[in-house]
N, C-alpha and C positions, 0 to 999 in steps of 0.2 A: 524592568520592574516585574514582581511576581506578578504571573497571570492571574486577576479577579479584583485585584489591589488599585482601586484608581483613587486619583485625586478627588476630593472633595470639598465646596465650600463651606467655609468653618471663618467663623469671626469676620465675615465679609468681604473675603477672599480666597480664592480656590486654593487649596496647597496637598502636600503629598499628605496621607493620612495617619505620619506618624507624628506623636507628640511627646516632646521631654516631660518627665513627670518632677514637679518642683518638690527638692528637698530641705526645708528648713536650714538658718543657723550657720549660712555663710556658704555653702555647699553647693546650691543653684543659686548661679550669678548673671550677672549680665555678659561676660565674656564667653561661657558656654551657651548660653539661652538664644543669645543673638548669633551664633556661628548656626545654632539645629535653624535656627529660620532663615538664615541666608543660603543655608542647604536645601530650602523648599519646605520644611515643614514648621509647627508649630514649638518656640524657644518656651521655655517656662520660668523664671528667676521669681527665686524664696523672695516673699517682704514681712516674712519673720526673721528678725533681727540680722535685715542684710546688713554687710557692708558699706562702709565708705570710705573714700581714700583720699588723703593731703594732696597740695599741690605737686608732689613730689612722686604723687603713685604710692605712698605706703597706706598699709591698712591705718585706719585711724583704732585704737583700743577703745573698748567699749569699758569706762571707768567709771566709778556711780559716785557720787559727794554726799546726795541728800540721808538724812540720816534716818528716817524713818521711809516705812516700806512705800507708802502714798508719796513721798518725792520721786525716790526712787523707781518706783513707775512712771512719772513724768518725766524723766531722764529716760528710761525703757521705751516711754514712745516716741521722744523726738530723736535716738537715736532709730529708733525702727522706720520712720517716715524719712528721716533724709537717704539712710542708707536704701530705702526701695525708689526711691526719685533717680538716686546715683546710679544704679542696678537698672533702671527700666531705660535711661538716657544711653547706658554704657552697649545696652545689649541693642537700642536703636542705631545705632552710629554702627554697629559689630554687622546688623541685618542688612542695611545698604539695604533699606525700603522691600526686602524678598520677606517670602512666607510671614507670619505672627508671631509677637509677642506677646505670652500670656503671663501674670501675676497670681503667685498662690499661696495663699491664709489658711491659718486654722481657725474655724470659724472660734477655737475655745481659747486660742491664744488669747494673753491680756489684751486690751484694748484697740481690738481686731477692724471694727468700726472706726475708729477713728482713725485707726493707721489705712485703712481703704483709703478715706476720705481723701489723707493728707498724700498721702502717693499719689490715687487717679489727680488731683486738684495740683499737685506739683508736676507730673510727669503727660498733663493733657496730651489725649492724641495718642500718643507712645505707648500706651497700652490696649490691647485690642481685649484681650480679655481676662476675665476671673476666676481660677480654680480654686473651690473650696471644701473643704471637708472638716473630719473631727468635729463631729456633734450636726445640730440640724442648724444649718445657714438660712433660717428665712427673710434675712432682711437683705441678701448679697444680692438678689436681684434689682431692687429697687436700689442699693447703694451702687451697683456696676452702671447699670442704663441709664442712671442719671450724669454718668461721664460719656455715656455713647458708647462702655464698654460690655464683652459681650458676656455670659456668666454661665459656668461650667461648676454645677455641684456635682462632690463625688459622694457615690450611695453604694451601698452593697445589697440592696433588693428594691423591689418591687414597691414592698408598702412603706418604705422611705422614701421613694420618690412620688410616691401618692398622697404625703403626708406632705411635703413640700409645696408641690403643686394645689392641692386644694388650700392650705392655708394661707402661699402668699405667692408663685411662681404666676398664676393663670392669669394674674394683671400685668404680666409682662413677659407677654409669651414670643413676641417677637426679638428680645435680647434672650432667650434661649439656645448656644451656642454649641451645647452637646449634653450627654449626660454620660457621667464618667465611671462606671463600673467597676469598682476597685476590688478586689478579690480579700475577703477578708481574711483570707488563710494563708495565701504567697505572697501579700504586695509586702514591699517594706515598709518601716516607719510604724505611724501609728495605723491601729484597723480597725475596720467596724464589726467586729464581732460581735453577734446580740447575745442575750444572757439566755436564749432558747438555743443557741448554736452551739455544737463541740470545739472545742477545738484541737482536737485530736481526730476529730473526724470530717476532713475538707473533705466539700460538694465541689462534683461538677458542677463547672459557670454557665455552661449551655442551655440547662434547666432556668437558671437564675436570670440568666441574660433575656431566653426569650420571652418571659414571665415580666421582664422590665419593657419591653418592647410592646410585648402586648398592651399594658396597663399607657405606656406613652400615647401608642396609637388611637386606644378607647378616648385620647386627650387631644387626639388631631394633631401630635405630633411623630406623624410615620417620617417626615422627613431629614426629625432629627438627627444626627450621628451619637451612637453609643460608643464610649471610647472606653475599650477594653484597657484595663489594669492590676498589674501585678501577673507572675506566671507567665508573661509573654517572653520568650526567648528569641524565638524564631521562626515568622509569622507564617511558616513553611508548614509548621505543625498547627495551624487554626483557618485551613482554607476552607475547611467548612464551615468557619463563620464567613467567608467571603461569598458574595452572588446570592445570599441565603434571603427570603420574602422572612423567616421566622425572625430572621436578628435584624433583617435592613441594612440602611448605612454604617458602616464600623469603621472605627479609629482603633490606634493601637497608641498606646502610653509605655513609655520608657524612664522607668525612672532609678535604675542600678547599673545600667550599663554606660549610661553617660558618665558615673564617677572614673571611670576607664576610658580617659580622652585625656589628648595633648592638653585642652582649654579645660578640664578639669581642678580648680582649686585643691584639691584633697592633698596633705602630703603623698609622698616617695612611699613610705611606711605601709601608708594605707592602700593604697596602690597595688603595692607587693603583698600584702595581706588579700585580699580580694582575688590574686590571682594564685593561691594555694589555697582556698576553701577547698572541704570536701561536703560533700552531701550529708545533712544533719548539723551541719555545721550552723544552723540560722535557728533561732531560738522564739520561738510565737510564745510571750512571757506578758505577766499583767504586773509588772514593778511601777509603770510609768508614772507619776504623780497626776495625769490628766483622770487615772481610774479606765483607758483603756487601755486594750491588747497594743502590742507593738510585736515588732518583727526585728533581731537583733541579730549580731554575729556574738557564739557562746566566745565569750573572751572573760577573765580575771574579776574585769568591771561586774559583770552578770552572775558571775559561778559566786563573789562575796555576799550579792545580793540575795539569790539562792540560798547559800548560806547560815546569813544575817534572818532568814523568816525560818528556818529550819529548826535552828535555836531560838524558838518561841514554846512559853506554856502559856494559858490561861489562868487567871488570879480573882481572887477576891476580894473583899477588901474587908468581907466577917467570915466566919468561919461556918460554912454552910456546907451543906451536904457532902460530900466527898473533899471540898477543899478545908479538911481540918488540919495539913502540916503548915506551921509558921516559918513564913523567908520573910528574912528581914532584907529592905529593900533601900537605896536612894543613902543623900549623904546625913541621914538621920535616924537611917538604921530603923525607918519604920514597920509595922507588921503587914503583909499581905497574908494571905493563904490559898495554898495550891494543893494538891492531890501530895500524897505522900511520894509516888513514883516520880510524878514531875520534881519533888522536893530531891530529890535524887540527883535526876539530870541536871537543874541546875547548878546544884554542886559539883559534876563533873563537869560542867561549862567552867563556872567560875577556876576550880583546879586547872585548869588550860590559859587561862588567864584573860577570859572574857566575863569579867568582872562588874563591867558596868550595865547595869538593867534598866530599860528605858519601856516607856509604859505603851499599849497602841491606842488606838479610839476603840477598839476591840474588846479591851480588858484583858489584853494577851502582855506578857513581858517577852522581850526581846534582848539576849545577849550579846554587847560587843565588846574590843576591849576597849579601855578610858580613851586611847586615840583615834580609834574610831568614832564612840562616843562626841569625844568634843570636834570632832569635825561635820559632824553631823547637826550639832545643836548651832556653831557657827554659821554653815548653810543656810538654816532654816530662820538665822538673826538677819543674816544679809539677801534674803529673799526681797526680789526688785518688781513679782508681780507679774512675771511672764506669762502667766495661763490666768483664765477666768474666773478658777477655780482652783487650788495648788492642793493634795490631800498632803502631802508632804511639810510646805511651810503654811498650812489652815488659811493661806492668803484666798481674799473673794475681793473683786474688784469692784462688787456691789456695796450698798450698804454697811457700812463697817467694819468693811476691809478683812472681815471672816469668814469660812465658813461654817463657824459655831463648834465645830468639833477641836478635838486635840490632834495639834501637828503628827504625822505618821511616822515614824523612825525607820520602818520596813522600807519605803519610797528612798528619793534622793532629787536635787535639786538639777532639775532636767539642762535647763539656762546653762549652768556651770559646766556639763559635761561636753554636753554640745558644742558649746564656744571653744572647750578645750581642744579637742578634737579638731576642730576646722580648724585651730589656730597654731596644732602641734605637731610631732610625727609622731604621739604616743596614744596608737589606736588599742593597746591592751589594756590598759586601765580606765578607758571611760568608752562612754553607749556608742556604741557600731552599728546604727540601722543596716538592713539591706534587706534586700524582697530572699524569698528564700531560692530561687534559682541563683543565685550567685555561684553557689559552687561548679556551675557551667562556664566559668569565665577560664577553670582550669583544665578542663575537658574539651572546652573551644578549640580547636586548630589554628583559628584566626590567629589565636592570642598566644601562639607555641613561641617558645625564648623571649618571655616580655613582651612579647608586641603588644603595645600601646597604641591606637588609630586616633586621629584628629576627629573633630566630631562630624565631620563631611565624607568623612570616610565612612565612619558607622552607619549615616543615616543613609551612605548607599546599599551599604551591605544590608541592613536591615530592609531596606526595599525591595531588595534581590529574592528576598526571602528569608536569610540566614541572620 
């Protein structure tokens, strides 16, 4: 093991101080999660809409009936709660009792709380703890410890984690299991980039980290572990976070290089994509329907989307100040008004044959053509209520089921891509998370003619240093 790197008690057991980072949408399972903690460290398996499988071992399809969006999120969460029972049982039995298993939410996925509920209450016991993020988690504490489970929110600074802690952590400071530092510029997935942050312009984490350490401490929690995330490659290159009084106890989070494992779900496809990135190749874009940054591989799915907001004007709907040219818009040939120039472009959209104009919450028009169009309005008919908040299909799991504005056309229905992807080999046409180091998996020596390592394998080499 690299010299400074030692075990740590984490979730009320000592283990090696590396931890899989859980990735939504069938991706982190219990087959991988449970091999990282019979390897000694902490397993991690998605209970956003995991799997679950027949008697027979096949995946069971996640098919919806109810005909309106409020069925269909009740379908969305008793398939989300058995598949995390199945997932946390699978990755128990895989552990053979070694290292932890941890369970991770988005705190803004749809009915995030209740899927807690029903997983720790189905999977007693078998889950040691909670990783959370996307958005502020302050009920995840009192919902974890009241299973005996331990709770890991992920933050990208200092006064997020002070925001958490003063409003609802410090009554339950003892299920305090780590604080998860996620890099809002390299991790993959979704990020916590604030609207004061570039994102063209990534900070060193060392500033950030210590400034989280400090602020924990002032809380009497020095002895917590900060578990670094995102950016980590090769813990070879962050020995100055190890033996350090400024950072403390440190964890390391893995959550792109586990997709490159024997116990890996992912297709063949995707696989071999992963291992021909080049650098630049990972895209920090704000398309996401949650309304945050993500972290993506630039692939077909992303460049349409690009695209799709590219061919946008801005519209009227009287004829005001510089918007005096009249587009006739929709299937009634109504009047908007745009800039004479804009009036231009659109008509070079349209001669290209993106003909159909759809409106945003903006007051901006958007060009696609009609078969984009109507697959997009489809999407957003059969929206099932996956996020708390959807900018895409206007779904709000609160009060009336909106959130008052007009569905986004620029977004896309996250559920649908996701599921595809986990469930297909066709990683170019829909969303490809990965932390932006991925392009190192072809630079890797490890990984020279295909090698593909089991996940015991990586969690050695990642020990070693490398």
């Amino acid at each position: 093991m690299l010299k400074g790197l030692r075990p740590l008690v984490m979730s009320g057991q000592e283990v090696l101080p590396l931890v899989e980072g859980g990735k939504g949408i069938s991706v982190s399972t219990g087959e991988c999660s449970g091999a990282w903690a019979a390897a000694g460290g902490i397993g991690t398996f998605s209970g956003v809409n995991a799997d679950y499988t027949d008697d027979n071992g096949n995946i069971v399809p996640q098919i919806y009936h109810g005909k309106t969006r409020s069925e269909r999120h009740e379908e969305l969460l008793a398939f989300s709660i058995k598949g995390g029972i199945h997932q946390a049982r699978r990755a128990h039995d895989i552990s053979g009792g070694k290292g932890r298993i941890h369970m991770n939410v988005l705190w803004e996925m749809g009915g995030c709380e209740r899927v807690l509920h029903g997983v720790l209450e189905g999977a007693k016991g078998l889950v040691h703890g909670v990783t959370c993020g996307a958005g502020m988690p302050y009920k995840v504490a009192e919902i974890a410890s009241s299973y005996g489970a331990y709770y890991y929110p992920i933050v990208s600074s200092a006064r997020a984690f002070r925001a958490l802690w003063m409003r609802a952590y410090k009554k339950f400071p003892e299920w305090l299991g780590g604080v998860v530092y996620e890099d809002p510029w390299l991790a993959g997935g979704h990020n916590g980039l604030s609207n004061s942050e570039d994102p063209e312009k990534p900070e060193d984490p060392y500033p950030r980290v210590r400034d989280l350490r400090k602020q924990m401490n002032e809380f009497g929690l020095d002895k917590i572990p900060i578990v670094m995330a995102g950016g980590v490659w090769w813990i070879k290159e962050w020995t100055h976070f190890l033996d350090n009084p400024e950072i403390g106890p440190v964890a390391f989070q893995f959550g792109t290089r586990p997709l490159l494992t024997k116990e890996s779900p992912i297709s063949d496809a995707w696989k071999h994509k992963l291992l021909t990135l080049k650098k630049g190749d990972i895209y920090l874009q704000r398309f996401s329907p949650t309304g945050f940054y993500s972290s993506a591989v630039k692939n077909p799915f992303l460049k349409e989307l690009t695209e799709r907001s590219e061919r946008q004007i801005p519209y009227s709907a009287e004829a005001v100040g510089q918007h005096t040219a009249e587009l006739l818009v929709g299937p009634r040939k109504r009047p908007v008004y745009v800039t004479p120039a804009d009036k231009l472009r659109a008509e070079a959209w349209i001669a290209h044959g993106f003909t159909q104009e759809m409106k945003t919450p903006d007051n901006t028009l958007i060009f696609v053509t009609p078969e984009r169009g109507a697959m997009i309005l489809k999407d957003q008919v059969d929206c099932m209520g996956c996020l708390s908040a959807c900018m895409f299909s206007n779904w709000s799991q609160h009060e009336g089921n909106t959130t008052g504005k007009k569905a986004d056309p620029r977004s896309f229905c996250i559920q649908k891509t996701l599921q595809n992807i986990a469930h297909s080999d066709n990683c170019e046409d829909e969303l490809m998370f990965a932390g932006h180091n991925a392009y190192r998996f072809a630079n890797d020596p490890w990984y020279a003619n295909g090698f593909i390592p089991t996940v015991k394998q990586l969690v050695e080499r990642i020990a070693s240093g490398e």
